[in-house]
Backbone bond lengths (Angstrom), bond angles and torsions (degrees), N, CA, C in turn:
res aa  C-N    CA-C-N  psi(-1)  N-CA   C-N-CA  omega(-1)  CA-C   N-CA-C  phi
1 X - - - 1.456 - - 1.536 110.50 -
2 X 1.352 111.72 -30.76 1.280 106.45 -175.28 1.712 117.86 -77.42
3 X 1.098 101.69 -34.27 1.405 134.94 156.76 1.374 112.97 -9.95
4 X 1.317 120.99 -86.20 1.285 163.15 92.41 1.833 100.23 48.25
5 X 1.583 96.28 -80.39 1.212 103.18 -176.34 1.701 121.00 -83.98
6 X 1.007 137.56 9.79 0.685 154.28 154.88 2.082 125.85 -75.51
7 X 1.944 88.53 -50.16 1.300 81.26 170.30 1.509 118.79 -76.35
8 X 1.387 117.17 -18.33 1.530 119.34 167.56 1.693 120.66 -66.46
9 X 1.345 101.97 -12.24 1.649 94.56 167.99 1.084 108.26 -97.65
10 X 1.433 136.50 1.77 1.557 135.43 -166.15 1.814 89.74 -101.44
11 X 1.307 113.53 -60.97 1.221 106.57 152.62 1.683 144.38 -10.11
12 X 1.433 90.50 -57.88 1.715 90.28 -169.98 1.886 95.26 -104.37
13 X 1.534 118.85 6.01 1.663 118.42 171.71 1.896 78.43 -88.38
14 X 1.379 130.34 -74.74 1.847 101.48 -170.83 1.229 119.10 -46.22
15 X 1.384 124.14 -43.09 1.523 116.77 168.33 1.502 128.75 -22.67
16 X 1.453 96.51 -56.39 1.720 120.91 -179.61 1.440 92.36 -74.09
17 X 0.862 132.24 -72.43 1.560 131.90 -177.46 1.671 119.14 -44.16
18 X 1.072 115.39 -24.14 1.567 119.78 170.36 1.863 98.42 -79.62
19 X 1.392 109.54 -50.29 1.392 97.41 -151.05 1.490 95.90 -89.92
20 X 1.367 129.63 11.31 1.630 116.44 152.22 1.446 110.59 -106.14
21 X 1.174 122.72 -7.14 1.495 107.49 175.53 1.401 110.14 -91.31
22 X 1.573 124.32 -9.77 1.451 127.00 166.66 2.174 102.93 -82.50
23 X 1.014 66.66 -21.04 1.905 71.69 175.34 1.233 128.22 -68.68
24 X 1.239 113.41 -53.66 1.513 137.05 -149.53 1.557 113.24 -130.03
25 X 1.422 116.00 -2.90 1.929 111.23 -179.19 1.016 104.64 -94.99
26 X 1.483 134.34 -13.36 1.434 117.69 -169.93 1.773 108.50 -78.21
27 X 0.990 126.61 -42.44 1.223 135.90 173.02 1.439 125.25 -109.94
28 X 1.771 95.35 140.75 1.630 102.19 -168.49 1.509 106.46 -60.62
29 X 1.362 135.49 -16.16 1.514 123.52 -148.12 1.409 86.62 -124.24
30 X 1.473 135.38 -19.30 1.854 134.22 -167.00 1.575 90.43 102.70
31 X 1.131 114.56 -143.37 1.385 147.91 -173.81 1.558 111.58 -59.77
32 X 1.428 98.18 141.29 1.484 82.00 175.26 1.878 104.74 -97.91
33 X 1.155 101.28 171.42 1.542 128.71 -169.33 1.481 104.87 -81.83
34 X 1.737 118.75 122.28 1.788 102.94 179.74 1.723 121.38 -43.48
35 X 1.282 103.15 -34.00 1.693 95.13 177.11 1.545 97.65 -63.18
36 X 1.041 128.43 -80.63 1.490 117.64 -160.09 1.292 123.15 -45.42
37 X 1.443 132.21 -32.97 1.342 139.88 152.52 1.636 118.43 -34.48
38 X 1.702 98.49 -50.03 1.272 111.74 -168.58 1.756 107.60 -63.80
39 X 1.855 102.42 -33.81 0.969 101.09 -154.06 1.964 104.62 -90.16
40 X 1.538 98.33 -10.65 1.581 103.85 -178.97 1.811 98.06 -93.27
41 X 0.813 129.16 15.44 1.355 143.14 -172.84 1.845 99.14 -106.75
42 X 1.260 116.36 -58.56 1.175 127.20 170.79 1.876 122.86 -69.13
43 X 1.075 106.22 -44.23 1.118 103.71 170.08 2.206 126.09 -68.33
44 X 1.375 122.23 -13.17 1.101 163.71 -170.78 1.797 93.92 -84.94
45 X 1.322 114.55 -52.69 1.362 108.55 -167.14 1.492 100.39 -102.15
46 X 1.225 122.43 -16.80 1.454 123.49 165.17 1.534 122.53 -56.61
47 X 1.047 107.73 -25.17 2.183 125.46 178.93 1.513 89.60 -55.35
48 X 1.523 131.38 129.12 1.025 140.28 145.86 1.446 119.43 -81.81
49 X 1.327 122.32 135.35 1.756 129.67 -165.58 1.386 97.55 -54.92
50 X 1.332 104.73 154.22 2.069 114.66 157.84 1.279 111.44 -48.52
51 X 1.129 128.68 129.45 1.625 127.76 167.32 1.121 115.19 -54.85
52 X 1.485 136.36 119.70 1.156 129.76 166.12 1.099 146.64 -32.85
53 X 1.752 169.96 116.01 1.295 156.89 -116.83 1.707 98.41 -138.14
């Protein structure tokens, strides 16, 4: 029984371990901040197209 329960906590420690390393590795700081979103959001629509040839 203990057995058992044990492998179910090893279980739900990768669990936790999957769902913060899909969380949190892509970026050095975590998440970005609504201003900075806001502000890479804005800067994105500021790019004027290639001039046509």
């Amino acid at each position: 029984m203990g057995l058992i329960l044990l492998e179910a906590l090893a279980a739900g420690l990768v669990f936790i371990l999957i769902i913060w390393w899909t969380m949190f590795s892509g970026r050095n700081k975590g998440e970005l901040h609504d201003e900075d979103a806001a502000e890479a959001d804005h800067d994105a629509t500021d790019r004027k197209p290639p001039p046509k040839v």
